[in-house]
N, C-alpha and C positions, 0 to 999 in steps of 0.2 A: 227435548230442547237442544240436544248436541247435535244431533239431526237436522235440526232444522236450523242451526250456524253453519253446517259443513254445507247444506245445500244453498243458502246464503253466499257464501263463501264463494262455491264454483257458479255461482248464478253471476255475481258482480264480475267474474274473471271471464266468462266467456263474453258477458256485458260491455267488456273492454277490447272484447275482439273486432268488434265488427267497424272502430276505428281505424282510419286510412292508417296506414304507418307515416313518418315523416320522412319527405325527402331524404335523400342521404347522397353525397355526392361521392362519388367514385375515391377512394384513396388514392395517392400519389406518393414516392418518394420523399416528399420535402414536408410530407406530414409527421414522417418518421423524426430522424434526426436533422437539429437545428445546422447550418452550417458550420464548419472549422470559425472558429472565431480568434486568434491572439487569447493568451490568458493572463492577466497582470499575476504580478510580483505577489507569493502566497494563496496562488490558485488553486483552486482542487486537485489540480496533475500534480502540483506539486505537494502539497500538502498530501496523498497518497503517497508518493515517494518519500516522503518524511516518516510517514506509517507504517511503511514496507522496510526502508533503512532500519527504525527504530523497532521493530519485530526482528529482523534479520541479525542484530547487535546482541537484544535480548536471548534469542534460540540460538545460534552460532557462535559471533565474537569474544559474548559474555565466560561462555565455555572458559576461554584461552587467557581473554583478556581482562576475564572479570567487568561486572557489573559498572564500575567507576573507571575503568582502563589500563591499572593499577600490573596488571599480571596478575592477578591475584585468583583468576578464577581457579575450576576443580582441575582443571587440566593442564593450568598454566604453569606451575613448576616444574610438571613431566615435559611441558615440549622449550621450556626458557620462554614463554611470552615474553617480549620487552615492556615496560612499563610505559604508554602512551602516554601519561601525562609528563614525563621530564619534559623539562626546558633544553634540553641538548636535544633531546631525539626530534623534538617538533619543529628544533633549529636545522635540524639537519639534514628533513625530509621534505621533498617539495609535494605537495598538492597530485600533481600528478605521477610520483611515484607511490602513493598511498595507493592510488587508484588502481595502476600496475599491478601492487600488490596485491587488494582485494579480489580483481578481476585475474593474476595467475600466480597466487599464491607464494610461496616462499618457504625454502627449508620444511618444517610442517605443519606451515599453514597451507589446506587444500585451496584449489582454485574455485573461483567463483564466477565463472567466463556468462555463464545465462541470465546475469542480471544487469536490468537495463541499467543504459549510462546516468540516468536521474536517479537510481534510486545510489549506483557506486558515487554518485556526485552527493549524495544525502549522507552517506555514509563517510565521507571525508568530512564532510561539517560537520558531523558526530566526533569523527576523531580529533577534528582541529579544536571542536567545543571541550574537550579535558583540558588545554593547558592550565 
């Protein structure tokens, strides 16, 4: 009986050979990808940069900065992390020297120059989000 489903089996597959195959047109480039299109406000580019920031906060920053921004991580009383959530230091620091700093470091904080400008732009909104 096994026998005679395996030959069943290969009877109905070669059955289906002697069908034309269907046209199929040539591939082209613009089957591939869609064109560049604008991305509105919470788009995927950016919502990856939000993912890539808040990974990079968690394995990196948190180190220094602690989990809340606090200073308080494992490392942060060894290097003085300053406490990102006061109200003076967020008064003090503009937007784009955060960015300076994340991108070339500071005293012992190491630099971070190979990460894109969306995700050090994600990671300002991270810091600016503690006050």
């Amino acid at each position: 009986m096994r026998r005679y489903a395996i030959v069943l089996a290969l009877f109905g597959a070669l059955a289906a050979c002697d069908r034309a195959p269907d046209p199929a047109r040539e591939w082209s480039p613009q089957d591939h990808d869609p064109p560049d299109q604008p991305q509105p406000q919470g788009s995927a580019r950016g919502d990856v940069a939000a993912q890539v920031a808040e990974t990079a906060w968690s394995q990196i920053c948190s180190q220094c900065h602690g989990p809340s921004g606090h200073g308080d991580g494992p490392n942060g009383p060894m290097v003085k992390a300053p406490d990102l959530t006061r109200p003076d230091w967020q008064a003090k620091v503009t937007d784009q020297e955060i960015a300076d700093r994340i991108r070339n470091g500071k005293g012992l904080m190491p630099p971070n120059q190979n990460l894109p400008d969306t995700v050090v732009q994600a990671l300002v909104a991270r810091v600016r989000s503690l006050k």
